[in-house]
C-alpha positions in Angstrom: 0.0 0.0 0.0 1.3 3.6 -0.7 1.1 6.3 1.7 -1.5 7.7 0.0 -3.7 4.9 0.3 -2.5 4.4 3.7 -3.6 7.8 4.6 -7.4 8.0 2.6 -7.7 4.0 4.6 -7.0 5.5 7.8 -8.1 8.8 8.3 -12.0 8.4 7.2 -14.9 8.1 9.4 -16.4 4.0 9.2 -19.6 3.2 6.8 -21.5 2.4 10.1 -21.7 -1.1 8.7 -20.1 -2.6 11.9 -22.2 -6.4 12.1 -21.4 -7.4 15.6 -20.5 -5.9 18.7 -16.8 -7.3 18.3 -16.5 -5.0 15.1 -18.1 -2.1 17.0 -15.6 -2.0 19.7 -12.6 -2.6 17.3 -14.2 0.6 15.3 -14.0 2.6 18.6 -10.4 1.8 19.0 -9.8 3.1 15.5 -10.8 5.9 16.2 -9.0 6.4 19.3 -5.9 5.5 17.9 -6.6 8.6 15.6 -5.0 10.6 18.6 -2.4 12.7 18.5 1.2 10.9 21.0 4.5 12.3 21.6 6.5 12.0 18.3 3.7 10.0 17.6 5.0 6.8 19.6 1.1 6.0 20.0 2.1 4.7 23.2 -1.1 2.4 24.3 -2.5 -0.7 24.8 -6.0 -1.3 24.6 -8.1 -4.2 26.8 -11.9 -5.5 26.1 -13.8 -6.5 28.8 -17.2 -6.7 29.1 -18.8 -3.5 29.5 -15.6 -1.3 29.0 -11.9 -0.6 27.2 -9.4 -0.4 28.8 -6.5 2.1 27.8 -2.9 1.4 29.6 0.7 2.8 28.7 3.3 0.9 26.6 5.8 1.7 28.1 8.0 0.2 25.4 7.1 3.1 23.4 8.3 5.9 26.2 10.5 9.1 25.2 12.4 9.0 27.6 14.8 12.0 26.8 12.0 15.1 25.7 9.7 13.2 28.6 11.4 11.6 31.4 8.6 11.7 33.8 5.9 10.1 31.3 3.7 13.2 31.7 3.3 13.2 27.4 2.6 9.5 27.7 -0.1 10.1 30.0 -1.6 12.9 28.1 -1.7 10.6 24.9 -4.0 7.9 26.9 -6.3 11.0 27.9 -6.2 12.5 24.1 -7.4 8.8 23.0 -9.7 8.1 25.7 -11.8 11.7 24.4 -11.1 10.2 21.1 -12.8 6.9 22.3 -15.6 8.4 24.1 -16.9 10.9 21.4 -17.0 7.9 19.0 -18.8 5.6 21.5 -21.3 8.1 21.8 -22.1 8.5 18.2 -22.6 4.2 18.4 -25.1 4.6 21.1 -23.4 3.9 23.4 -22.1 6.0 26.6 -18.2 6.4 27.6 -17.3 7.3 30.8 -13.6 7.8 31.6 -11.9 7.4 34.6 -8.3 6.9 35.8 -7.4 4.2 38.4 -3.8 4.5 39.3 -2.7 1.2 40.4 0.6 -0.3 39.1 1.4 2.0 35.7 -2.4 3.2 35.2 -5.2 2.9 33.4 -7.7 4.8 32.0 -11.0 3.0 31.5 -14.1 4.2 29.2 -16.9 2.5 30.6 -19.7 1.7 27.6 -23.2 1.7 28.8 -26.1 2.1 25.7 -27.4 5.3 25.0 -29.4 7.0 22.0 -26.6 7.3 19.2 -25.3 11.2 19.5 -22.6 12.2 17.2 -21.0 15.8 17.6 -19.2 18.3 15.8 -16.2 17.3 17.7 -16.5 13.6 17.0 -16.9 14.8 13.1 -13.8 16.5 13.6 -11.9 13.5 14.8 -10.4 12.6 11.4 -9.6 15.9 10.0 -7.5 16.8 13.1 -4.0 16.8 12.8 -0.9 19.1 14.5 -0.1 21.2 11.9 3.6 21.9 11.8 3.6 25.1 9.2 3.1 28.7 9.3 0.1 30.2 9.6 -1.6 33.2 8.0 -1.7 35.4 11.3 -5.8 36.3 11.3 -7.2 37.2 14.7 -10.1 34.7 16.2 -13.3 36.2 16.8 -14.7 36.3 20.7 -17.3 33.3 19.6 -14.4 31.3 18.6 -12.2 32.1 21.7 -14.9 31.0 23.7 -15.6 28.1 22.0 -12.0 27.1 22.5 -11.9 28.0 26.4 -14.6 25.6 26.8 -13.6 23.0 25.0 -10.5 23.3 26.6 -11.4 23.0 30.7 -12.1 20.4 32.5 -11.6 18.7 35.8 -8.7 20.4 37.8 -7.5 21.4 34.7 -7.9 25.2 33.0 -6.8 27.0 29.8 -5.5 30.3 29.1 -6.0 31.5 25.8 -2.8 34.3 24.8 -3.5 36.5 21.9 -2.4 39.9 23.1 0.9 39.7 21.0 3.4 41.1 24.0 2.4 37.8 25.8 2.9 35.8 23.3 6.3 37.6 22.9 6.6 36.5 26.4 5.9 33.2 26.1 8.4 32.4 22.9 11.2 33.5 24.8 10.7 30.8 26.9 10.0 28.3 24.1 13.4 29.4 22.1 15.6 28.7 25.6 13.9 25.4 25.9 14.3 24.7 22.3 18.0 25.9 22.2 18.3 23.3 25.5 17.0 20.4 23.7 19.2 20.5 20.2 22.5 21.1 22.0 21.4 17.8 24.0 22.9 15.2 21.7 20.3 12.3 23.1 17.5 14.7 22.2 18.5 15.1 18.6 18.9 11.1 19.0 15.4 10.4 20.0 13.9 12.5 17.6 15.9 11.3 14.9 14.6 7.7 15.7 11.2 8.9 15.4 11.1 10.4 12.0 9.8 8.2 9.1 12.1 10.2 6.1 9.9 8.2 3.3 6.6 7.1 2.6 7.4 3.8 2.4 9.0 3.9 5.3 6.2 5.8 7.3 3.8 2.7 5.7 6.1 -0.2 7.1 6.3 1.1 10.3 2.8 2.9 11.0 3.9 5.2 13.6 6.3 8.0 14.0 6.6 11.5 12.8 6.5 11.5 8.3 9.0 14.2 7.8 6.8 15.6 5.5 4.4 16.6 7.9 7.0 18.3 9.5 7.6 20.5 6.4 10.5 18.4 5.1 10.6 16.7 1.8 10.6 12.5 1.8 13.7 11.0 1.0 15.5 7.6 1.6 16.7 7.3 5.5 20.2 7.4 4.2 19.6 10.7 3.1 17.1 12.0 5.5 19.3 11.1 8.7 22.3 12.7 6.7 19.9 16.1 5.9 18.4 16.0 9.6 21.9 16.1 11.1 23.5 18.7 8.7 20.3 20.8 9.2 19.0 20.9 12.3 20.8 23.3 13.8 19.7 26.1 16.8 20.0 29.2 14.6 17.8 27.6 11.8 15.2 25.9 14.3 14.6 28.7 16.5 14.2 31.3 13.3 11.5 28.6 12.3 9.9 28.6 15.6 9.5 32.3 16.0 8.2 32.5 12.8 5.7 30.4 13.2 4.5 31.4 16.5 4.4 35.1 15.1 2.2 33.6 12.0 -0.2 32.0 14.9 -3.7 34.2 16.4 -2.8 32.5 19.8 -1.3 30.6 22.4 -3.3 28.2 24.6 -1.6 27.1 28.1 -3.0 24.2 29.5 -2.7 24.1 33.6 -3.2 21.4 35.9 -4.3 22.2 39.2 -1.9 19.1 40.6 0.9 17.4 38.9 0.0 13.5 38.5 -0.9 11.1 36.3 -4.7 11.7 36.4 -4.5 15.5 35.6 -2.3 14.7 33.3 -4.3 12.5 31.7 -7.7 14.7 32.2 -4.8 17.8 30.6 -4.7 15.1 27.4 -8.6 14.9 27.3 -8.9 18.6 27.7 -6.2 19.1 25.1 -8.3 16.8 22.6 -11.4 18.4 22.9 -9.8 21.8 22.3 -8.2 20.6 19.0 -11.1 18.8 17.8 -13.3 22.1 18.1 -10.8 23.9 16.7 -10.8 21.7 13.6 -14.4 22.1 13.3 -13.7 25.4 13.3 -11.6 25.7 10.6 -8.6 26.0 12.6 -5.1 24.7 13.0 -3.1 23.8 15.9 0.4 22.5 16.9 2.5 21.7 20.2 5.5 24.7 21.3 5.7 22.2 24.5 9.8 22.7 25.2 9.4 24.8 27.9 7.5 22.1 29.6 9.5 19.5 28.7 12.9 21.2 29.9 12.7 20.6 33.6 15.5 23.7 33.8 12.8 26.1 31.9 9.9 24.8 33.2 9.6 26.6 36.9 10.8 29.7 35.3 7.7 29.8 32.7 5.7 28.4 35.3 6.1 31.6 37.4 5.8 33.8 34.3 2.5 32.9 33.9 1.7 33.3 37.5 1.4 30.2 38.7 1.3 28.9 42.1 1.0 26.0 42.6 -0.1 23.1 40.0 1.9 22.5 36.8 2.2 24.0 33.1 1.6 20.8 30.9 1.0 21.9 27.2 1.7 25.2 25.2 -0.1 25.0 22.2 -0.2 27.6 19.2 -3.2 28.3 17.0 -4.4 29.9 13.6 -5.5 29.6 10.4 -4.2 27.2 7.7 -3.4 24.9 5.3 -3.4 21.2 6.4 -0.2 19.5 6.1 0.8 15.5 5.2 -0.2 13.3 7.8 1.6 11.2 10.0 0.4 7.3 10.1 -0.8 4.9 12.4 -0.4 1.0 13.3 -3.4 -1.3 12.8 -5.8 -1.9 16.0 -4.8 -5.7 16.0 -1.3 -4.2 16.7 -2.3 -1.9 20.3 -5.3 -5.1 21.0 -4.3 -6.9 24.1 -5.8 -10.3 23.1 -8.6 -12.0 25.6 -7.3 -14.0 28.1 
């Protein structure tokens, strides 16, 4: 299959043909799987049992240089779980999530029937993407904002929505040190450059990590790609490209959780998902400026310049208007099932 196959098979809405309840439940996790991870490890495993899934870490897929703590691993089971839940809900059937914490976690969406409700959000689901390009630096209108600010709170976790563009000034100076931080770090440059899928047939064969051309570079052979990445990805360059694109953006969201553990960060991922999905239905783009949450150095320092106290920054995220970019794959379901006992 060619990328562009694999990309028209996988990011489409079903045909609501689903014959059995076993097909329905594998449909749900489809769609789940639709959610955004870290470099796009997809770091989750997903359990059937009888009235619920089960979503837990895989913990063979951790970052563990841009996220040593597993806070972005955690986020990416909450981003899938609202994934999971908006699409259960359009099957009739009702997802409640909730986090139990024992031994590495688990988030579990409990399915109970319900009268079939599908959203604007849940439309959105496969249209969403993180779109790593400039954008075209229009204002949002105060209905939009709003929108947003819902979509984007929820339990012990809030949003602040920057588009006054002195704070936004202020919050790029704190994603340039970060960034500067993380491509002197020679293992940083390492784990990214394991991520990246440099060709589409090499994004297709393995299913998950970041396809350089969503990233704004051109597909090539590994050979070539790893030679380009490391020849080109330099601080001076990056940094240029990240103020640029932050200056192209209408905003800056911050999203705060009132404690720093694995269930707010895991409600932060389901807040986060809900905020991207009705921004796509919206019309608008969205992409993660998260190094000055990941550097652990930066962190307190841009933790306090938003006036914290208390709680924890967990994902800066820019917005605008745009134009969608390639798309970054994903393994099957049969690969993330844990089989039945």
């Amino acid at each position: 299959m060619t990328y562009e196959q694999s990309v028209k098979t996988l990011w489409r809405h079903g045909d609501g043909q689903a014959s059995d309840r076993a097909a329905r439940l594998k449909e749900l996790i489809r769609y789940a799987t639709l959610a955004p991870s870290s470099h796009n490890t997809q770091c989750w495993r997903f359990r059937v049992t009888d009235d619920a899934i089960g979503i837990l870490p895989d913990l063979s897929r951790r970052t563990p240089v841009v996220d040593p703590d597993d806070h972005h691993l955690y986020v990416s089971l909450g981003c899938a779980a609202e994934n999971l839940s908006l699409a259960a809900r359009a099957f009739g059937m009702s997802g409640e999530v909730t986090f139990h914490p024992a031994g590495d976690g688990e988030v579990r969406v409990t399915l109970t029937p319900c009268q079939p409700e599908p959203s604007p959000l849940f439309e959105a689901i496969p249209a969403r993407q993180c779109t790593r390009t400039d954008y075209d630096g229009t204002p949002l209108v105060d209905n939009e904002l709003s929108l947003l600010q819902a979509a984007g709170t929820g339990k012990g976790v809030s949003i602040s929505l920057l588009t006054v563009r002195e704070a936004m000034e202020n919050v790029l100076e704190y994603v340039l040190q970060a960034n500067s931080l993380q491509i002197g770090n020679r293992a940083f440059r390492q784990e990214l450059e394991n991520w990246i899928r440099f060709g589409g047939r090499e994004a297709v064969e393995a299913g998950d990590g970041l396809f350089a051309r969503s990233m704004g570079s051109p597909a090539t052979p590994r050979w070539l790609g790893r030679w380009l990445f490391r020849t080109l990805f330099r601080q001076g360059a990056e940094n240029a490209k990240v103020a640029r694109q932050v200056r192209s953006s209408a905003g800056i969201a911050v999203f705060i959780s009132a404690a720093d553990d694995r269930a707010h960060w895991v409600e932060a991922g389901r807040c986060y998902q809900r905020f991207a999905l009705q921004a796509t239905a919206l019309g608008i783009c969205n992409a993660f400026i998260n190094q000055p949450v990941e550097e652990a150095s930066v962190r307190p320092a841009f933790a306090e310049a938003l006036g914290l106290v208390g709680g924890r920054p967990d994902l800066v995220v820019r917005f605008g208007r745009g134009k969608a970019m390639p798309r970054s794959l994903r393994r099957p379901v049969e690969a993330v099932l844990i089989p039945a006992s």
